[in-house]
C-alpha positions in Angstrom: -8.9 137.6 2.4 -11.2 134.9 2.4 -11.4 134.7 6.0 -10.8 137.0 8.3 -8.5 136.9 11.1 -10.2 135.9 13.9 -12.7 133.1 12.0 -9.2 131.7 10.5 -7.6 131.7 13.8 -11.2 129.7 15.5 -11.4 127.4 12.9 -7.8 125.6 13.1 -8.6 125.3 16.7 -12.3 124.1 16.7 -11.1 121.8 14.2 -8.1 120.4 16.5 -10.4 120.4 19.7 -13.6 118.3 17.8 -10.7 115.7 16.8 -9.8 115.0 19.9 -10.2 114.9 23.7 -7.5 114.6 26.8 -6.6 111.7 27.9 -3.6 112.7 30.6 -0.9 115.1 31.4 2.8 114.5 32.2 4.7 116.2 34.9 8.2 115.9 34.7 11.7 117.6 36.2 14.2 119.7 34.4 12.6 123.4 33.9 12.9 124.0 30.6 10.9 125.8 28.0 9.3 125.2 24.2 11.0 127.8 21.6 8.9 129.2 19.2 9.4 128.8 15.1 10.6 131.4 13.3 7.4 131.4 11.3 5.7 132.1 14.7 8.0 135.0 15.8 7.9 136.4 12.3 4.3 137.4 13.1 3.1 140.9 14.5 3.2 140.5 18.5 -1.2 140.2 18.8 -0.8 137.3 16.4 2.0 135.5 18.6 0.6 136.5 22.0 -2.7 136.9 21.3 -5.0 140.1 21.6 -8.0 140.6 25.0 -10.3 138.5 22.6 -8.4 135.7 21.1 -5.2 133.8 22.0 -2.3 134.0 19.8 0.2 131.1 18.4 1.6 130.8 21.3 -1.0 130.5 23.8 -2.9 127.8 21.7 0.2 125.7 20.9 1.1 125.5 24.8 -2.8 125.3 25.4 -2.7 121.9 22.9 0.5 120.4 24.1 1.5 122.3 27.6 4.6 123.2 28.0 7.7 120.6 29.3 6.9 120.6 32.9 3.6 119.6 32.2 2.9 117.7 28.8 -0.9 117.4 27.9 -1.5 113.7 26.0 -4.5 113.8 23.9 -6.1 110.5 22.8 -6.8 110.9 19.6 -3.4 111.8 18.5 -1.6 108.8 17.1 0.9 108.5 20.3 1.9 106.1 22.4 1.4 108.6 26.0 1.0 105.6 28.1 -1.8 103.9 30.5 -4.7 101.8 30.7 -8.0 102.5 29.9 -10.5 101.5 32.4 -14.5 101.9 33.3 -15.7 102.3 36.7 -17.2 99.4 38.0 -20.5 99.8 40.0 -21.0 103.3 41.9 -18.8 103.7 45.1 -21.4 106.0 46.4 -18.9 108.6 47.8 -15.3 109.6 46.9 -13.5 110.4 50.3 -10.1 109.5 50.9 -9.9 105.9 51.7 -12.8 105.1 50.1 -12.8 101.9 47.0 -12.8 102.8 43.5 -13.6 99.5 41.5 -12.3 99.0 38.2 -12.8 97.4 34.8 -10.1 96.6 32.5 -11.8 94.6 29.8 -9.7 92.5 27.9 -6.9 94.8 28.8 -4.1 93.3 31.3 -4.9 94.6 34.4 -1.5 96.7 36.0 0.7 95.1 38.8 0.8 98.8 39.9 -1.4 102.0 39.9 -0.2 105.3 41.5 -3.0 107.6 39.7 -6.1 107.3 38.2 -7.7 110.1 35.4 -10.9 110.2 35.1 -12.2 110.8 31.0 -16.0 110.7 31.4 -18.8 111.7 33.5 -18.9 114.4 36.8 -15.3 113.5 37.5 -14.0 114.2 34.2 -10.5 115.9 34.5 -9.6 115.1 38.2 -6.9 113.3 38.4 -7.1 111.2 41.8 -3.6 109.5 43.5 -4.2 106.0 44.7 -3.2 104.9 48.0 -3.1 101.1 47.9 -4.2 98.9 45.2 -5.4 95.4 44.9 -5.4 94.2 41.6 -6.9 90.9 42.6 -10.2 92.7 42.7 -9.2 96.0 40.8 -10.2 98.1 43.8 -8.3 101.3 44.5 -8.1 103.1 47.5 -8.0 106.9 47.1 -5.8 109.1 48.8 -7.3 112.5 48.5 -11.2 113.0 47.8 -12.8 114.1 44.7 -15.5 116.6 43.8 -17.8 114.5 43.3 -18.5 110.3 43.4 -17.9 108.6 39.8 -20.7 106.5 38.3 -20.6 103.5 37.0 -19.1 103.1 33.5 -17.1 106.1 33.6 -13.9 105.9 31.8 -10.6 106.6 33.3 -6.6 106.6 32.3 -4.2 104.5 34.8 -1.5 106.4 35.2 -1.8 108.6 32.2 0.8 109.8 30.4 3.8 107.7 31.7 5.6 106.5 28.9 5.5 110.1 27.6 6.9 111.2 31.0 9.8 108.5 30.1 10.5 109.5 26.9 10.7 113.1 28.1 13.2 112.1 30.7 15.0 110.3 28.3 15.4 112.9 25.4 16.3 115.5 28.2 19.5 113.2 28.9 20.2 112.0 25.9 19.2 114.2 22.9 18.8 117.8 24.3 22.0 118.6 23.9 22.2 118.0 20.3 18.3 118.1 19.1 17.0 121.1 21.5 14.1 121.1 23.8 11.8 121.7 21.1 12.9 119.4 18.9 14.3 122.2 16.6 18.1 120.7 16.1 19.8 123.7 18.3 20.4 122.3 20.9 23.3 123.7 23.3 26.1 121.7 20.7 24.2 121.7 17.4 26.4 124.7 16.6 30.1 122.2 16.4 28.2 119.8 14.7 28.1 119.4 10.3 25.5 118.9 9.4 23.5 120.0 11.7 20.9 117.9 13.6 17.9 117.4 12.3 14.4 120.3 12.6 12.1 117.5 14.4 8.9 120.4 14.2 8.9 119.2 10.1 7.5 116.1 11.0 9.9 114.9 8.0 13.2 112.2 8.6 15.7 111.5 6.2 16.5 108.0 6.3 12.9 106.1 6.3 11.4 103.3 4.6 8.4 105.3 3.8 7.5 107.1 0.7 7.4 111.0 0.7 4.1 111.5 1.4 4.4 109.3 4.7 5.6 110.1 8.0 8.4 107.5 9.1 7.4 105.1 10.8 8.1 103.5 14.3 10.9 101.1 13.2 12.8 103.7 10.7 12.7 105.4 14.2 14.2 102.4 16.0 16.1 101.9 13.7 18.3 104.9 13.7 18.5 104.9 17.1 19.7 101.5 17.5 22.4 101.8 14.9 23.1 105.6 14.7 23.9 107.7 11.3 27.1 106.8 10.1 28.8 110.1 8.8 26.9 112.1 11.1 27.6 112.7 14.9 24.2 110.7 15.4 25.2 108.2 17.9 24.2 104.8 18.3 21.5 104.0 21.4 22.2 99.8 21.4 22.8 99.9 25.3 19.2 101.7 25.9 16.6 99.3 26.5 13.8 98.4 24.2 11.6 100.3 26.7 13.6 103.3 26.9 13.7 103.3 23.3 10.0 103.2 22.4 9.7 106.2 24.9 12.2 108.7 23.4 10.4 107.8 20.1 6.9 108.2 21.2 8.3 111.8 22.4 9.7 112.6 19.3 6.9 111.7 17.5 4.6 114.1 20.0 7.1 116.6 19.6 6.7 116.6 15.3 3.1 116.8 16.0 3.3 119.7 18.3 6.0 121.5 15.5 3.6 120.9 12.5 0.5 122.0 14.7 2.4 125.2 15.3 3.6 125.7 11.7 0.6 125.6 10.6 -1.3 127.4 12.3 1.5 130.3 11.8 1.2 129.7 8.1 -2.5 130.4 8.2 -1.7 134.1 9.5 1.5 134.5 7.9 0.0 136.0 4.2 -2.1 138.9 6.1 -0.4 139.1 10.0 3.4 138.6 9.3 5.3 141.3 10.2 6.7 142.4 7.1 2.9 142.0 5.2 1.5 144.2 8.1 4.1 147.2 6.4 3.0 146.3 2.9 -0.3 147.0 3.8 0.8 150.0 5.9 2.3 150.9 3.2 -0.6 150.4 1.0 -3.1 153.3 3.5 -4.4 150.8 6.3 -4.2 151.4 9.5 -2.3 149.2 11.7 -4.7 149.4 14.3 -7.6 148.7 11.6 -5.4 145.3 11.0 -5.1 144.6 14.5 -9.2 144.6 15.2 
């Protein structure tokens, strides 16, 4: 091994964290829960579910994308997650309830509505405040529940973060589950009367796109499909769904790829030395399972 297991294991995450940083979260209905890969499950149990010193698989794939009752969006990833990116705009001096929040949009359309705001930056950072009323006129929002601590001035924040992912989470549970799964894993509740079968979303790879190989499909191979369907397969067509609606069940797709390769990956990394059937070769060989474990 070049690596060993645990400076393999922090390295794909420090690597995923130093790429990016969270923007917003998701809470949605319909309890529900991610399934594993089968490279993940072909792993000895510390490597899935982690040991008292280091998480396994599992823990950091739910700990990067959260689970569906509570999606985690992360900027930097090339989603759509929904929201509007603001500054804080002088220092409201306190941050009661009822007190003014002023914001800054830039050149950025400044929303009719705003029912939450995230904060990205400074002593806030993480708190997610609800609004009470807002006045986009002057871009003040009133808070409905204090925070910690009073933002400063220039402090970025998410409207309403993570919306359209919400949506498109919504939407896939109604319209797609059935056939595509909750992970996005093509065994869904049906996939089992269907030939062929739906298609493994976690690949991160579509058939019918108008990219080469090497690319991931892009946003209108996705519309594209689910405007006019698949004909020969039991992939309907989605015409009646609004553009809207659309964009958000691909925009969750697309985060649900991500979160499959992430996973895969990182599986793959401990598979040679940590899957199951390599822990009884070596075993086998005169180590010590317990040596392997530590």
């Amino acid at each position: 091994m070049s690596l060993t297991f645990s400076t393999r294991f922090i390295c794909i995450s420090a690597a995923f964290v130093l790429l990016i940083s969270l923007s917003g979260c998701s809470d949605s209905g319909f309890e529900s829960q991610f399934v594993s890969s089968d490279r993940t499950t072909a792993l000895i149990s510390e490597a899935q579910n982690g040991t008292k010193d280091l998480p396994g698989v599992k823990a950091t794939v739910d700990d990067r994308f959260g689970n569906p009752q509570h999606l985690k969006a992360w900027q930097k990833l090339p989603v759509d997650f929904g929201g509007a990116a603001a500054t804080v705009q002088g220092s409201p001096g306190s941050a009661s309830a009822g007190d003014e929040i002023r914001l800054s949009f830039g050149e950025t359309t400044v929303p009719e509505k705003v029912a939450s705001i995230q904060f990205v930056s400074g002593a806030c950072a993480g708190e997610v405040a609800a609004v009470k009323h807002w006045d986009r006129n002057s871009g003040a929002a009133t808070l409905s529940a204090s925070l910690t601590t009073a933002p400063a001035e220039g402090d970025s924040v998410m409207i309403d973060a993570g919306g359209n992912l919400k949506a498109g989470r919504v939407l896939y549970q109604k319209h797609c589950v059935h056939c595509h799964g909750t992970s996005g894993d093509g065994n869904g509740p049906t996939a089992i009367y269907l030939y062929p079968r739906p298609r493994d979303y976690r690949h991160g790879v579509f058939k019918f796109t108008s990219t080469n190989d090497l690319s991931r499909a892009s946003h209108e191979d996705l519309l594209r499909i689910l405007r006019h369907g698949i004909p020969g397969t039991y992939m309907p067509s989605f015409l009646l769904l609004s553009d809207t609606d659309l964009h958000a069940i691909i925009e969750y797709v697309r985060f649900l790829a991500m979160r499959g390769e992430f996973e895969r990956k990182l599986a793959a990394e401990l598979a040679t030395d940590y899957a199951a059937k390599s822990v009884q070769s070596r075993v086998r060989n005169g180590e010590s399972r317990a040596e392997i474990v530590k």
